[in-house]
DSSP file (Angstrom, degrees, kcal/mol; ACC not computed):
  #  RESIDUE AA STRUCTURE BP1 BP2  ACC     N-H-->O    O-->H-N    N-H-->O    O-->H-N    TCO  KAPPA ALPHA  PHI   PSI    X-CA   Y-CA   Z-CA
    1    1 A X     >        0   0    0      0, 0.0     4,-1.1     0, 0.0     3,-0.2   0.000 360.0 360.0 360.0 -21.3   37.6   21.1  -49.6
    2    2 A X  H  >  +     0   0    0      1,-0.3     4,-5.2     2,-0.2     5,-0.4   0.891 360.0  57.2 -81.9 -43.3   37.2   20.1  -46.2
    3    3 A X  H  > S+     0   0    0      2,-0.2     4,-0.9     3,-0.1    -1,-0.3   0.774 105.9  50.1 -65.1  -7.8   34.6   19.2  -46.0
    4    4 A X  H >> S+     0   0    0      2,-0.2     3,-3.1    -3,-0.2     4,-1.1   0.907 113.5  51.6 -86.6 -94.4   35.3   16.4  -49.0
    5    5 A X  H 3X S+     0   0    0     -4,-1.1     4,-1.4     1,-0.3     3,-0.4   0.721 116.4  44.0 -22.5 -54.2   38.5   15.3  -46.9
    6    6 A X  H 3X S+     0   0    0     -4,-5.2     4,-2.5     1,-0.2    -1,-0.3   0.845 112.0  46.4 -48.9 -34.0   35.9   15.0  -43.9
    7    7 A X  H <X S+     0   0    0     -3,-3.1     4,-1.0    -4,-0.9    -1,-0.2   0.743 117.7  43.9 -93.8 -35.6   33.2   13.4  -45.5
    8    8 A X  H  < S+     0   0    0     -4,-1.1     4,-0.3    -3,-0.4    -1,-0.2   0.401 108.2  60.7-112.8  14.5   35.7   10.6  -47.3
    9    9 A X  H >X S+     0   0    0     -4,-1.4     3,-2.2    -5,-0.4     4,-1.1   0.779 109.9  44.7 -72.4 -73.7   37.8   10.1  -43.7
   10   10 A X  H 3X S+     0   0    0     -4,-2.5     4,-1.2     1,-0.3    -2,-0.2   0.747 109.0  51.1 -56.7 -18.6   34.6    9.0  -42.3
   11   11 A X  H 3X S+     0   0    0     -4,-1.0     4,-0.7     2,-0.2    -1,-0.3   0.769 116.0  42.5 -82.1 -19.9   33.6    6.8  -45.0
   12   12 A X  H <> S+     0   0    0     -3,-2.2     4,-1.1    -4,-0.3    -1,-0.2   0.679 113.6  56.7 -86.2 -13.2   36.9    5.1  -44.9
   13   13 A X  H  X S+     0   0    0     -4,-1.1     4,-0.9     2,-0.2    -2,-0.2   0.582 104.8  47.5  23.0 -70.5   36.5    5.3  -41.4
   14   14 A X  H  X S+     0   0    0     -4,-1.2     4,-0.6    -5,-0.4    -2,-0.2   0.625 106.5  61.5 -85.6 -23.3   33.4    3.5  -41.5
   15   15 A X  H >X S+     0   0    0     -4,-0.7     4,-1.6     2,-0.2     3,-1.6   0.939 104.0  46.3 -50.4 -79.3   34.7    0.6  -43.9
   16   16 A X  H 3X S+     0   0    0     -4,-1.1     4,-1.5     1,-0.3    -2,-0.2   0.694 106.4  50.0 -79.2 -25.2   37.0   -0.5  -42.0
   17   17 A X  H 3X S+     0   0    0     -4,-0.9     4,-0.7     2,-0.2    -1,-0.3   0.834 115.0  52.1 -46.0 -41.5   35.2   -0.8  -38.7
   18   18 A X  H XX S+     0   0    0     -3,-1.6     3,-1.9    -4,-0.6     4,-0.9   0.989 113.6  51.5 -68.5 -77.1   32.2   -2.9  -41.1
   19   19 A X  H 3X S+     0   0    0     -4,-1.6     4,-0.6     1,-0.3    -2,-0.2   0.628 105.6  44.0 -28.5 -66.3   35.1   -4.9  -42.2
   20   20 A X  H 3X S+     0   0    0     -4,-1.5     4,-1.9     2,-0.2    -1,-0.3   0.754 107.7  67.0 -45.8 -33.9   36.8   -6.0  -39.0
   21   21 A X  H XX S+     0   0    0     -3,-1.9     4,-1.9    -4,-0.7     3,-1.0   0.950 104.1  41.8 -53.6 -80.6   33.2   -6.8  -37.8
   22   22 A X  H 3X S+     0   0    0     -4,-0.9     4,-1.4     1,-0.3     5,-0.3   0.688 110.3  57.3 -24.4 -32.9   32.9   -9.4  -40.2
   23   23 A X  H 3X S+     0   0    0     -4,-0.6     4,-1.5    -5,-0.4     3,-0.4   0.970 110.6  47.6 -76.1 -33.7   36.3  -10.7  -39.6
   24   24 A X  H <X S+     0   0    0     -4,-1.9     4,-1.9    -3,-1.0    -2,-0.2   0.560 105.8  50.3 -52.4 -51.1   35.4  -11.0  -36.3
   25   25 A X  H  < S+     0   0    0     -4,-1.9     4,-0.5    -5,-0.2    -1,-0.3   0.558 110.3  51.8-102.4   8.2   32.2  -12.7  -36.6
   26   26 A X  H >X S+     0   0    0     -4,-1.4     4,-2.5    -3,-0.4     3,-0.8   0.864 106.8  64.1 -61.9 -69.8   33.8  -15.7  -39.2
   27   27 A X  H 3X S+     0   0    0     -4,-1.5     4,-1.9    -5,-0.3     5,-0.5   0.746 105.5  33.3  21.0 -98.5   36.2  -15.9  -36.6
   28   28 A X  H 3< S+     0   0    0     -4,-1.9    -1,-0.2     2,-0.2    -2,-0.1   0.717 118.2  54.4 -62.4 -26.8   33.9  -17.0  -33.9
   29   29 A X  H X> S+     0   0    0     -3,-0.8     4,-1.4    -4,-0.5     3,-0.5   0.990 110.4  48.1 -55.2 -61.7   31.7  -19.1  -36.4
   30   30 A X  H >X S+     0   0    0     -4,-2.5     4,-2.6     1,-0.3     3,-2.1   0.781 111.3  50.3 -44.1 -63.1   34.9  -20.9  -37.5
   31   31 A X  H 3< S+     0   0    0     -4,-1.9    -1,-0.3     1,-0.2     4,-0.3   0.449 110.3  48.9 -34.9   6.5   35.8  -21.5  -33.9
   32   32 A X  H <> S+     0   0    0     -3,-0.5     4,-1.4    -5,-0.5    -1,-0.2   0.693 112.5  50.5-113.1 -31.6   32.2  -23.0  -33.1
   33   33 A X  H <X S+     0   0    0     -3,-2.1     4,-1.7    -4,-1.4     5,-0.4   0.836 110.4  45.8 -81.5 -32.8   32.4  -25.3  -36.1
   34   34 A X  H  X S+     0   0    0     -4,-2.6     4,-0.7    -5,-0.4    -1,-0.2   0.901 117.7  46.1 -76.3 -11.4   35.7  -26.6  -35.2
   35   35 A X  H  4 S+     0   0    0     -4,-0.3    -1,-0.2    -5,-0.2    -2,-0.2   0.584 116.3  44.0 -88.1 -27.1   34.4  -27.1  -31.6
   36   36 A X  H  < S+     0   0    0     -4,-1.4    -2,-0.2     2,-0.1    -3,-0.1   0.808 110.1  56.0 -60.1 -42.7   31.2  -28.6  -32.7
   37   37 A X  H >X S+     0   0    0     -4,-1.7     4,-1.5     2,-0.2     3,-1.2   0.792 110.2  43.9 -80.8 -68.2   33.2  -30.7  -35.1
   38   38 A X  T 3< S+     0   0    0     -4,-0.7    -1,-0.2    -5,-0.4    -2,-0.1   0.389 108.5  58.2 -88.0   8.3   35.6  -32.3  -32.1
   39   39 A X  T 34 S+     0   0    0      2,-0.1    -1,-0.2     3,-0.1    -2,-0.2   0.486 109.5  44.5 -84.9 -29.1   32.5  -32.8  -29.8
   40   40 A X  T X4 S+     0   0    0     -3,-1.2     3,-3.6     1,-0.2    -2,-0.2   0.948 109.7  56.2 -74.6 -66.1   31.0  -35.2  -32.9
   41   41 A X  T 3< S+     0   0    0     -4,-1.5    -1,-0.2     1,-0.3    -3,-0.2   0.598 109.0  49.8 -38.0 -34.0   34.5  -37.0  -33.3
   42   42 A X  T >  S+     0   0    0      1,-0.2     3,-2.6     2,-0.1    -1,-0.3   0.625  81.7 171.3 -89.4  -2.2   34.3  -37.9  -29.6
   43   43 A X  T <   -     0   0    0     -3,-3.6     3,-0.4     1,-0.3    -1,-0.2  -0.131  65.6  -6.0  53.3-127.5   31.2  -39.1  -29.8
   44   44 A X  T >  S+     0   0    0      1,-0.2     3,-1.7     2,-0.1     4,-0.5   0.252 106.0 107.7-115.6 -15.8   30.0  -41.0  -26.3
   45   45 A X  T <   +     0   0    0     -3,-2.6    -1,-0.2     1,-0.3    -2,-0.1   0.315  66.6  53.5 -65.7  -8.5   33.5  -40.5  -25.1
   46   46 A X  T 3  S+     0   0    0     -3,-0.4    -1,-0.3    -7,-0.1    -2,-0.1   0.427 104.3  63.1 -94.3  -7.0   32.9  -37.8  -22.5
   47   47 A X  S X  S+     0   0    0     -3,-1.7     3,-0.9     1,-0.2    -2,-0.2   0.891 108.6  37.6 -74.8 -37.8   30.3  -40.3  -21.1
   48   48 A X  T 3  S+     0   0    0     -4,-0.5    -1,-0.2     1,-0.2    -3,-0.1   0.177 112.4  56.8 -99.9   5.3   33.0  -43.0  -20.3
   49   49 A X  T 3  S+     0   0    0      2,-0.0    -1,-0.2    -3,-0.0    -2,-0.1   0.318  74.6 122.7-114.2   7.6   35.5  -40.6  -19.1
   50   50 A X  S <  S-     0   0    0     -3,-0.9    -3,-0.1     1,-0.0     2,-0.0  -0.311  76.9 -92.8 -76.1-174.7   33.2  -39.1  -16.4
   51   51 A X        -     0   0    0      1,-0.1     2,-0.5     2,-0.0    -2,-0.0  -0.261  37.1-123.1 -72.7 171.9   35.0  -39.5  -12.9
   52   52 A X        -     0   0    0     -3,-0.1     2,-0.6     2,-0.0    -1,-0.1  -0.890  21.6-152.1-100.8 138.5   34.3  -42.6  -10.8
   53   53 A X        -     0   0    0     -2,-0.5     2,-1.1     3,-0.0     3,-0.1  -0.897   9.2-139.6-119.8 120.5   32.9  -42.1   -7.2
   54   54 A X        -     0   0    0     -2,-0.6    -2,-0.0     1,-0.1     0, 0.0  -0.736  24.4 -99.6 -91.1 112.1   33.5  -44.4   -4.8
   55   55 A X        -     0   0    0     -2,-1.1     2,-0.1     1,-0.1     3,-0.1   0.209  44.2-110.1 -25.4 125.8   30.7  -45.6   -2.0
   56   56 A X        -     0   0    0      1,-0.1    -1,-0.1    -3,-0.1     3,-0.0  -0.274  29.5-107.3 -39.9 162.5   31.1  -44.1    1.3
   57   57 A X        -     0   0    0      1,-0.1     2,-0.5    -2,-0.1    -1,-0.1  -0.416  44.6-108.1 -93.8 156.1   32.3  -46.2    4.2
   58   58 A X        -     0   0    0     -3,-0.1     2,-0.3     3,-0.0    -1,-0.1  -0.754  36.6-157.2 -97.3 139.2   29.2  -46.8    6.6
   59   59 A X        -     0   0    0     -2,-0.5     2,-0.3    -3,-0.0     3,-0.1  -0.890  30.3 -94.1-120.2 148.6   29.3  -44.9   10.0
   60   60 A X        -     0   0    0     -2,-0.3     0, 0.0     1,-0.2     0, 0.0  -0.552  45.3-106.5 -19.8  96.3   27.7  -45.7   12.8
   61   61 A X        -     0   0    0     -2,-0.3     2,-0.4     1,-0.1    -1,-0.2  -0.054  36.6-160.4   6.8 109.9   24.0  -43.8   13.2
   62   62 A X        -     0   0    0     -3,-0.1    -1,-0.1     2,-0.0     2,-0.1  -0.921  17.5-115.1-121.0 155.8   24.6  -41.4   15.7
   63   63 A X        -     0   0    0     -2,-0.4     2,-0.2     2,-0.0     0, 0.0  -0.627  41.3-179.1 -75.8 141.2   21.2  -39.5   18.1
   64   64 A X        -     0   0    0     -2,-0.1     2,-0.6     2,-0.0    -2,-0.0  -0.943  12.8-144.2-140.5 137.8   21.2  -35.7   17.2
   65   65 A X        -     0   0    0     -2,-0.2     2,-0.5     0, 0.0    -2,-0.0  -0.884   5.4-127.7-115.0 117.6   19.0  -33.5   18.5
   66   66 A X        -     0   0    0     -2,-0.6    -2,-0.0     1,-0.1     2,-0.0  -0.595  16.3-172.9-119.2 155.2   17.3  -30.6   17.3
   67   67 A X        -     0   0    0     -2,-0.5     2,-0.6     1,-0.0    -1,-0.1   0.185  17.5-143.8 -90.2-173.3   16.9  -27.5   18.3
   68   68 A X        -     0   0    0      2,-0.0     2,-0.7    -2,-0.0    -1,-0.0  -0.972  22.2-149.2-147.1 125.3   14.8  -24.4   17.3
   69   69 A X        +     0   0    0     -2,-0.6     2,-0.3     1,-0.1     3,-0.2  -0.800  25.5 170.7 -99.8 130.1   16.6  -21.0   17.7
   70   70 A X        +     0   0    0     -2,-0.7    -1,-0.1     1,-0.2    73,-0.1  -0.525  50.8 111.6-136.9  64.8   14.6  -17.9   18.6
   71   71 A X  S    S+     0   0    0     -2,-0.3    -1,-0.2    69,-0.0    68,-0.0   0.629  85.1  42.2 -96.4 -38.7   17.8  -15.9   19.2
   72   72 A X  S    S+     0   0    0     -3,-0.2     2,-0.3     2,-0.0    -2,-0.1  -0.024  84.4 130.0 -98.9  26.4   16.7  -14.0   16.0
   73   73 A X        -     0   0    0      2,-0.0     2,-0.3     1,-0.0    -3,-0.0  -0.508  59.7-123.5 -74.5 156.1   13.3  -13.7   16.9
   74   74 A X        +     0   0    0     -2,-0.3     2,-0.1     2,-0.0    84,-0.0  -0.689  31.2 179.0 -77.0 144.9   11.7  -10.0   16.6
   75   75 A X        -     0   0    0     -2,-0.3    84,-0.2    82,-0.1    85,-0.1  -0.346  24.3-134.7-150.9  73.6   10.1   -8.7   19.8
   76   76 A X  E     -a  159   0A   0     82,-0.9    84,-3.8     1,-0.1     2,-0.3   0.027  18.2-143.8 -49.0 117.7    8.6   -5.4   20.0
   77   77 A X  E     +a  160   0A   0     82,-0.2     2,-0.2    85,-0.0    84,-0.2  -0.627  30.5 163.3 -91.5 149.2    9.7   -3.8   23.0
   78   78 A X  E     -a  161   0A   0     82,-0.6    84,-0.7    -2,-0.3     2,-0.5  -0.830  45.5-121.2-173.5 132.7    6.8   -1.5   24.8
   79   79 A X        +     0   0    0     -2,-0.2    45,-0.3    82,-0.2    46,-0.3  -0.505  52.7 173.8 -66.2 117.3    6.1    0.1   28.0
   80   80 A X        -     0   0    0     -2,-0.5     2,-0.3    43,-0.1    43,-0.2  -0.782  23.8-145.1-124.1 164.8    2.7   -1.6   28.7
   81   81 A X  E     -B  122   0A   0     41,-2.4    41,-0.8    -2,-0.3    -2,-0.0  -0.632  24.1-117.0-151.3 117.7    0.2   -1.7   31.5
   82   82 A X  E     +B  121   0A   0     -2,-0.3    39,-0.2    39,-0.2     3,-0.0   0.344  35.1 168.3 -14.2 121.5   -1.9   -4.3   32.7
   83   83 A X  E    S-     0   0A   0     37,-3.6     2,-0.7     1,-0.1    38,-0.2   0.483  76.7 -12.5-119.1 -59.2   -5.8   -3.2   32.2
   84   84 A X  E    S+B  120   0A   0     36,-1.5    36,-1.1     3,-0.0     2,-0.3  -0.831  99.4  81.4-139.5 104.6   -7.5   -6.9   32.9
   85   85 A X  S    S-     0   0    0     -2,-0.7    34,-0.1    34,-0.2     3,-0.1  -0.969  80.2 -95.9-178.3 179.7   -5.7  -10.4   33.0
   86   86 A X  S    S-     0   0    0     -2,-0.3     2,-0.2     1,-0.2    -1,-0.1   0.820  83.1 -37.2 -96.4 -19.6   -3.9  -12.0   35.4
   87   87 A X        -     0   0    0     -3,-0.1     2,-0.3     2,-0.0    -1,-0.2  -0.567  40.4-130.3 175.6 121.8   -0.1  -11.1   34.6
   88   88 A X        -     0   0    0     -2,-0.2     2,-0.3    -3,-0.1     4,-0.1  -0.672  23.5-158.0 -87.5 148.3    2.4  -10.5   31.9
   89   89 A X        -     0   0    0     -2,-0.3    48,-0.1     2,-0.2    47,-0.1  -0.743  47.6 -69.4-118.0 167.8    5.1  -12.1   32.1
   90   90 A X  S    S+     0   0    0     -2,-0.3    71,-0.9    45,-0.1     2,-0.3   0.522 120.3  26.7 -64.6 -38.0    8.8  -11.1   30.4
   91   91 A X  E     +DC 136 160A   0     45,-2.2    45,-2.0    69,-0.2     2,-0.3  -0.983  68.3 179.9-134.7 132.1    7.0  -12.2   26.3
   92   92 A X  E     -DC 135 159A   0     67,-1.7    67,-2.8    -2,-0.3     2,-0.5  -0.931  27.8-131.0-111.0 155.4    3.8  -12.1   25.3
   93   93 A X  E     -DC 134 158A   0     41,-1.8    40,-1.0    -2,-0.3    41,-0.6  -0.893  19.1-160.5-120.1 144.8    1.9  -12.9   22.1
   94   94 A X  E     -DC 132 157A   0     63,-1.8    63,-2.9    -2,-0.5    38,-0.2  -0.834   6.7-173.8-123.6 143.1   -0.6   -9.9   21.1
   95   95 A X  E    S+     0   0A   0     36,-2.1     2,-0.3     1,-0.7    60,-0.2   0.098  71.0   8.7-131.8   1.9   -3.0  -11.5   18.7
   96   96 A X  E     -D  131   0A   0     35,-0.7    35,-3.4    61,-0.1    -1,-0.7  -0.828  61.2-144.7 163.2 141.6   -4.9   -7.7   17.8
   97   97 A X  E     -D  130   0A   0     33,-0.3    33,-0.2    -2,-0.3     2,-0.1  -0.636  26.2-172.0-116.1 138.3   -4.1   -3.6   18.7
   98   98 A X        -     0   0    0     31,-0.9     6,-0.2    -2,-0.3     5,-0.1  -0.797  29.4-160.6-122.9  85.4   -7.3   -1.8   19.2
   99   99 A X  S    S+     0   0    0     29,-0.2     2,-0.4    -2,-0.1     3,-0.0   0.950  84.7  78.1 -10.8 -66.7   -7.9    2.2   19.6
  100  100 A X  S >> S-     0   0    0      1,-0.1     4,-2.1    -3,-0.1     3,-0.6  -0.433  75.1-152.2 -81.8 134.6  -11.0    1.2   21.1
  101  101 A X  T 34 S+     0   0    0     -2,-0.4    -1,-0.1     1,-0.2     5,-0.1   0.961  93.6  52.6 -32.3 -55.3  -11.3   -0.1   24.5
  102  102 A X  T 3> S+     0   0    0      1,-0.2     4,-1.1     2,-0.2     3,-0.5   0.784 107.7  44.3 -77.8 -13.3  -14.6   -2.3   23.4
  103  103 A X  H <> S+     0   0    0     -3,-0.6     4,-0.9     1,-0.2    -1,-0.2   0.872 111.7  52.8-108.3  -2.5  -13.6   -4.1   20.6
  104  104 A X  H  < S+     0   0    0     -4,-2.1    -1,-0.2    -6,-0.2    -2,-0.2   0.246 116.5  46.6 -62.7  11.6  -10.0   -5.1   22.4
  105  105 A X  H  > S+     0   0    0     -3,-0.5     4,-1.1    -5,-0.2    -2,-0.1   0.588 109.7  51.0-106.2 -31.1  -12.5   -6.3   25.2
  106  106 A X  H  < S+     0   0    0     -4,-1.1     5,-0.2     2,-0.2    -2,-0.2   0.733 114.3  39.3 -91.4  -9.0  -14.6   -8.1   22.7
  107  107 A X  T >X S+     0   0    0     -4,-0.9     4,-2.6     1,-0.2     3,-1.0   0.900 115.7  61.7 -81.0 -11.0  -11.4  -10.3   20.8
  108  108 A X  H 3> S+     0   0    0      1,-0.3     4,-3.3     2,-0.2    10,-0.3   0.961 107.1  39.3 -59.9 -53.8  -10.3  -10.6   24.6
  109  109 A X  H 3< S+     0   0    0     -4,-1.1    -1,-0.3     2,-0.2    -2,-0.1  -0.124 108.5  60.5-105.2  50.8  -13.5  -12.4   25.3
  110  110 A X  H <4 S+     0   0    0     -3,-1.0    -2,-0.2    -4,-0.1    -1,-0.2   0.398 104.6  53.0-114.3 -74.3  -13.5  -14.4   22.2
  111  111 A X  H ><>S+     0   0    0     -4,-2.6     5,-2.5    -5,-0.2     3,-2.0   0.877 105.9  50.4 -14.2 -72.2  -10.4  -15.7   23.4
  112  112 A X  G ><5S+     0   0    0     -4,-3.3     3,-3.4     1,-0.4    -1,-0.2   0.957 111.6  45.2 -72.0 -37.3  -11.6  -16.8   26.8
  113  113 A X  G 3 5S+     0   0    0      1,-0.3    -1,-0.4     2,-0.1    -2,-0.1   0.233 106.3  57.5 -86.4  44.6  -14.6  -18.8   25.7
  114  114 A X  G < 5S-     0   0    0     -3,-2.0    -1,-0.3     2,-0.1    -2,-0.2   0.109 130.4-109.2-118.8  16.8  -12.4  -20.3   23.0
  115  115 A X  T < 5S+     0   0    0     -3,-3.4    -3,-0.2     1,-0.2    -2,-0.1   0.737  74.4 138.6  77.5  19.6  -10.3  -21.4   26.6
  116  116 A X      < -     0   0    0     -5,-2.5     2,-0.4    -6,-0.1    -1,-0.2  -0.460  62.7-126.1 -86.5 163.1   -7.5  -19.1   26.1
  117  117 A X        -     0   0    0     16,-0.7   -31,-0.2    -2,-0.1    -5,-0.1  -0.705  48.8-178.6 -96.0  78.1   -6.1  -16.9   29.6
  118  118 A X        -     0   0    0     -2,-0.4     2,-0.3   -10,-0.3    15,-0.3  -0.354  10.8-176.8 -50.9 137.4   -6.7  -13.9   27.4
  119  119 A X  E     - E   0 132A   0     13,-1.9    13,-4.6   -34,-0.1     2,-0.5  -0.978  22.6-129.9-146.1 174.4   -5.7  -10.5   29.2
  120  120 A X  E     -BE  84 131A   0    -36,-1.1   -37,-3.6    -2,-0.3   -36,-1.5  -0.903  24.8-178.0-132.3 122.4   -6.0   -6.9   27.9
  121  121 A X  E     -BE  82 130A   0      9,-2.9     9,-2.9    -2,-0.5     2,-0.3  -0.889  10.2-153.2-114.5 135.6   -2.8   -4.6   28.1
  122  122 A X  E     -BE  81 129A   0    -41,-0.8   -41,-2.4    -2,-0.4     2,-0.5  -0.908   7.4-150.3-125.1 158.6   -2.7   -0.6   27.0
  123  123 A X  E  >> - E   0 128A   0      5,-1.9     4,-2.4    -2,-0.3     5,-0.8  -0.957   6.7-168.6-137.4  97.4    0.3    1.6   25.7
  124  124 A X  T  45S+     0   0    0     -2,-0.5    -1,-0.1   -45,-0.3   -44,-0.1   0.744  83.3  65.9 -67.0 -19.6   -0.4    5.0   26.7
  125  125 A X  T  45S+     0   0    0    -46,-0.3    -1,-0.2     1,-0.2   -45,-0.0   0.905 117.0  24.7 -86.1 -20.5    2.4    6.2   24.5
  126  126 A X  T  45S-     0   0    0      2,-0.1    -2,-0.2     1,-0.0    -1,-0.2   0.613 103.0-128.3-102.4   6.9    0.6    5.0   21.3
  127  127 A X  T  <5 +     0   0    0     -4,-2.4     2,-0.2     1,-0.2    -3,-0.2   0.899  66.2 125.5  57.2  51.9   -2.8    5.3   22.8
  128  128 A X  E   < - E   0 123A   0     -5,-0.8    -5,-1.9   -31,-0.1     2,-0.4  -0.818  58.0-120.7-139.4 178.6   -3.6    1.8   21.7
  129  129 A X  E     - E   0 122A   0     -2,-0.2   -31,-0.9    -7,-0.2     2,-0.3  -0.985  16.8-154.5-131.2 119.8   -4.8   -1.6   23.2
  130  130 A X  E     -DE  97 121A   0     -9,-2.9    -9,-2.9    -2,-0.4     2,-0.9  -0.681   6.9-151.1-135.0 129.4   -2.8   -4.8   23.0
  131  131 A X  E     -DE  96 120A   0    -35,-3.4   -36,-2.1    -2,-0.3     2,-0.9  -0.848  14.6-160.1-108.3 111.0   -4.8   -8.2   23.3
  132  132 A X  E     +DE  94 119A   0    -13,-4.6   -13,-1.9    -2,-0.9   -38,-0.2  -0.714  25.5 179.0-111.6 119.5   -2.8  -10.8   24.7
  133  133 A X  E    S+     0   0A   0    -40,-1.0   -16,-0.7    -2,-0.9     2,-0.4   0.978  78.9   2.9 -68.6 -56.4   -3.4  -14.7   24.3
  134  134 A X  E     -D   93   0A   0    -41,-0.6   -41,-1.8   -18,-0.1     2,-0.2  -0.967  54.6-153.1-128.9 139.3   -0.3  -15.6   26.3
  135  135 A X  E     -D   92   0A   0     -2,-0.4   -43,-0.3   -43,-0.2     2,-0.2  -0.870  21.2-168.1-121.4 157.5    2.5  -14.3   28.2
  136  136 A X  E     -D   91   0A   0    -45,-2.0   -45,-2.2    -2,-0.2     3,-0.2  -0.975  29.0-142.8-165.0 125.8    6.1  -16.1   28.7
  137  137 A X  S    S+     0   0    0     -2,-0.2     2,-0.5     1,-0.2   -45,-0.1   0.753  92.4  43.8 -87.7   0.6    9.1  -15.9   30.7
  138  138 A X  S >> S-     0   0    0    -47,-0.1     3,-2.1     1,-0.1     4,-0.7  -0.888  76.1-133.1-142.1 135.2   11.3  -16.9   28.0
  139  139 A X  T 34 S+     0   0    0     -2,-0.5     4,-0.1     1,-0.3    -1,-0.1   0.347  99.6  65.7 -20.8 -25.2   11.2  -15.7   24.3
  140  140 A X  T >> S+     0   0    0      2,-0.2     4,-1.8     3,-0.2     3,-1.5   0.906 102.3  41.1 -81.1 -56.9   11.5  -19.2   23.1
  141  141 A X  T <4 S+     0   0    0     -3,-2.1    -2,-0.2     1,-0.3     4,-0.2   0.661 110.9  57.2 -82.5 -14.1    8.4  -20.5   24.2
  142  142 A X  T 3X S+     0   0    0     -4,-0.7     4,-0.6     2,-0.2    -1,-0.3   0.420 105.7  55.4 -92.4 -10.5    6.5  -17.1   23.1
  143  143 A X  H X> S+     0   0    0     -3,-1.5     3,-1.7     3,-0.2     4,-1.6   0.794 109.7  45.5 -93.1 -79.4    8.0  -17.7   19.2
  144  144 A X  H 3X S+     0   0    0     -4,-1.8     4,-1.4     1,-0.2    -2,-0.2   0.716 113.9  46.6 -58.3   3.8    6.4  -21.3   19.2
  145  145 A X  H 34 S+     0   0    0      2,-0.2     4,-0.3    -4,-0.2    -1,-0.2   0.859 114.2  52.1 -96.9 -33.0    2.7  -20.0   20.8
  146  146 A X  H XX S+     0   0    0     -3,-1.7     3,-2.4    -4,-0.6     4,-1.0   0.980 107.5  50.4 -56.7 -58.9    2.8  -17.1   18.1
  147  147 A X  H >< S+     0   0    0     -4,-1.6     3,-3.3     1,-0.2     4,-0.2   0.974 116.6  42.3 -49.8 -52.4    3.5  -19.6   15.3
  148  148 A X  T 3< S+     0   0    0     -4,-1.4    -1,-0.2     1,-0.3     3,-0.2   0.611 113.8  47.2 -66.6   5.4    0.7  -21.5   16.5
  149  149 A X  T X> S+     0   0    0     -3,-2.4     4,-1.5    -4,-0.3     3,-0.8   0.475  98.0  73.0-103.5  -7.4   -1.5  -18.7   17.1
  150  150 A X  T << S+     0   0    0     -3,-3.3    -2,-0.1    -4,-1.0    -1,-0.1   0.308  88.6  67.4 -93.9  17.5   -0.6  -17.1   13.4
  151  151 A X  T 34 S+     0   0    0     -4,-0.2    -1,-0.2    -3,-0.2     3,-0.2   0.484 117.6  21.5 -78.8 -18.1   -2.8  -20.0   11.8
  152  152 A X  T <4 S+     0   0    0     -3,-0.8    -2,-0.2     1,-0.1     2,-0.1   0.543 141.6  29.9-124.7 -28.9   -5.9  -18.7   13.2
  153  153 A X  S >< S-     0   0    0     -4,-1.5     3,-1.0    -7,-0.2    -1,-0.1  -0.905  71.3-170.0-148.4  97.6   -4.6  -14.8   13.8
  154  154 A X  T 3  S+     0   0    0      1,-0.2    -4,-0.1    -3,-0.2    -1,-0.1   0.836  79.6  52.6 -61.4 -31.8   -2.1  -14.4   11.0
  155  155 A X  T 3  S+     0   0    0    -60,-0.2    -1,-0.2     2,-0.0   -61,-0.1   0.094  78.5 146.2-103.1  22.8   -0.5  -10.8   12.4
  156  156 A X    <   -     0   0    0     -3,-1.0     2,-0.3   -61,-0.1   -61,-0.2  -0.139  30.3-170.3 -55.9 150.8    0.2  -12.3   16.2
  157  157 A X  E     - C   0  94A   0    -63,-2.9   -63,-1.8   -61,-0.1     2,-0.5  -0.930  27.8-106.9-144.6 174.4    3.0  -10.8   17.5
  158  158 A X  E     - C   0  93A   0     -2,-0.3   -82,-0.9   -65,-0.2     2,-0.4  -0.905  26.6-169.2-112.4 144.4    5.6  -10.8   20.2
  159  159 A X  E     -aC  76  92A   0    -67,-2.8   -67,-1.7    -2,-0.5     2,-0.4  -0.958  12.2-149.2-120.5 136.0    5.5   -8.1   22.7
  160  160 A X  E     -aC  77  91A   0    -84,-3.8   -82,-0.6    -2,-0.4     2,-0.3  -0.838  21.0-141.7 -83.3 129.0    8.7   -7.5   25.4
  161  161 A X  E      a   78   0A   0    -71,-0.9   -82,-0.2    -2,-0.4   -84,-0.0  -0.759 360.0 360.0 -98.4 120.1    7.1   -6.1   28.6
  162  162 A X              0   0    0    -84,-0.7   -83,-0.1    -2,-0.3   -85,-0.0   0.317 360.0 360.0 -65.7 360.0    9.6   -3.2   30.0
């Protein structure tokens, strides 16, 4: 016997849920027709109602000048030490890391006959060899010589001298 009460609770159960579905989705048709329906009737009339915008007043042309911030440049800081160049200065752009001594010696002299002051820097704590196209005392001027060195050497980077 229960199981009969169970079995025809859920089916009535289940009815009425199917039912409200339905009511539900006539509902939303009817609303869509009657909204469809008062979009025809108004025809071209949301075309003429849009807002009017009125000309701005002419100003005066003023000079602006811009500027390029490389406050939010990246700069890999690293204790470094001078193996053959003439000087680092405060930023440098590292154009190639080597393990080996010789083949940071050969993009080093790659560099100079292409007229570059190339110099060749090592980082004893990562036991690696930093080939640098230019050094810079200010951070600014080391962003643009990296972009223009990342056409030719795409992973150029900037290195902070400690």
């Amino acid at each position: 016997m229960k199981k009969g009460f169970i079995l025809s609770a859920s089916l009535i159960a289940a009815l009425m849920l199917a039912s409200c579905g339905s009511n539900k989705e006539s509902a939303y048709k009817k609303a869509y027709e009657k909204a469809k329906a008062q979009e025809q009737a108004q025809g071209g009339a949301q075309q003429d109602d849009a807002p009017v915008v009125a000309p701005l007043e002419e100003k005066t042309a003023t000079q602006s000048t811009v500027t390029d911030n490389y406050d939010n440049v990246v700069a890999r800081t690293e204790d470094v030490t001078l193996i053959n160049g003439s000087g680092l200065k405060a930023y440098s752009v590292v154009v190639g890391s080597f393990s080996v001594k010789a083949n940071a010696e050969g993009l080093q002299s790659t560099l100079k006959s292409a007229g570059y002051d190339a110099q060749l820097a090592y980082n004893s704590n990562r036991n690696m060899y930093r080939v640098v196209a230019s050094t810079y005392d200010t951070k600014g001027d080391a962003a643009r010589s990296r972009d223009a060195f990342r056409a030719t050497y795409p992973d150029a980077w900037l290195l902070f001298k400690k």
